[in-house]
C-alpha positions in Angstrom: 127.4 121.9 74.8 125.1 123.1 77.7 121.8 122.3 79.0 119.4 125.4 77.8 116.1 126.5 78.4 114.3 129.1 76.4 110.7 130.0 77.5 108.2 132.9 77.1 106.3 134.6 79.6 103.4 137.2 79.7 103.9 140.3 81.0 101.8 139.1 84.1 104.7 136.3 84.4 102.5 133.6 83.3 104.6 131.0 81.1 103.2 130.8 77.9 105.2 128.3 76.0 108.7 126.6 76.3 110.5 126.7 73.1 113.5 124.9 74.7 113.1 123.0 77.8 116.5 121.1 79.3 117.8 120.6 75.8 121.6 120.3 75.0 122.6 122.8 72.7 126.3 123.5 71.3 128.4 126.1 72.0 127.9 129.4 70.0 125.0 131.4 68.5 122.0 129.7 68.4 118.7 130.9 66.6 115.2 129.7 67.9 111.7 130.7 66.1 108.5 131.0 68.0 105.5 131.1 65.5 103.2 132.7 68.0 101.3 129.4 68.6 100.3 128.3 72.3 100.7 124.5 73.3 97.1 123.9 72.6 97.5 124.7 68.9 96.0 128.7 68.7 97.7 131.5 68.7 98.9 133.8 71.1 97.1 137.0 71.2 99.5 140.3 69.8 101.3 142.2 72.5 104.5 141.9 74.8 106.2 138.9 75.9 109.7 138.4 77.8 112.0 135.5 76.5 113.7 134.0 79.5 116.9 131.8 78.5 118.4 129.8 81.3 122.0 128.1 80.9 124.1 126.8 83.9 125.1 130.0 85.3 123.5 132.1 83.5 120.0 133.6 83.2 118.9 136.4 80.9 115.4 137.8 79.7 114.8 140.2 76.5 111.0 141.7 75.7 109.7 141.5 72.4 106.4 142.6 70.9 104.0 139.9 68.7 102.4 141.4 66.0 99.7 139.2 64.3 99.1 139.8 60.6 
């Protein structure tokens, strides 16, 4: 396995929550879920985040969009 983090960031780069910080995870696909909660409990406001993964080696971001119901 390899030592992963997974956090997501505003579009202004602010980090809004770490959904995987320094955490060993096996080889192969992977699934995380973010439920659009903050760390203080409420939830994130609709819109565009990035997703930053970092592995030893290797760093990657993707955008999505949060749509609240």
């Amino acid at each position: 396995g390899s030592t992963v983090s997974l956090s997501v960031f505003s579009v202004d780069g602010r980090r809004v929550v770490d959904l995987l910080s320094h955490a060993i995870q096996p080889a192969g696909t992977q699934a995380v879920f973010w439920d659009g909660r903050l760390p203080s409990g409420g939830s994130a406001p609709a819109g565009v985040y990035f997703l930053r993964l970092e592995a030893p080696g290797r760093s990657e971001s993707v955008r999505a969009v949060l749509m609240n119901p």
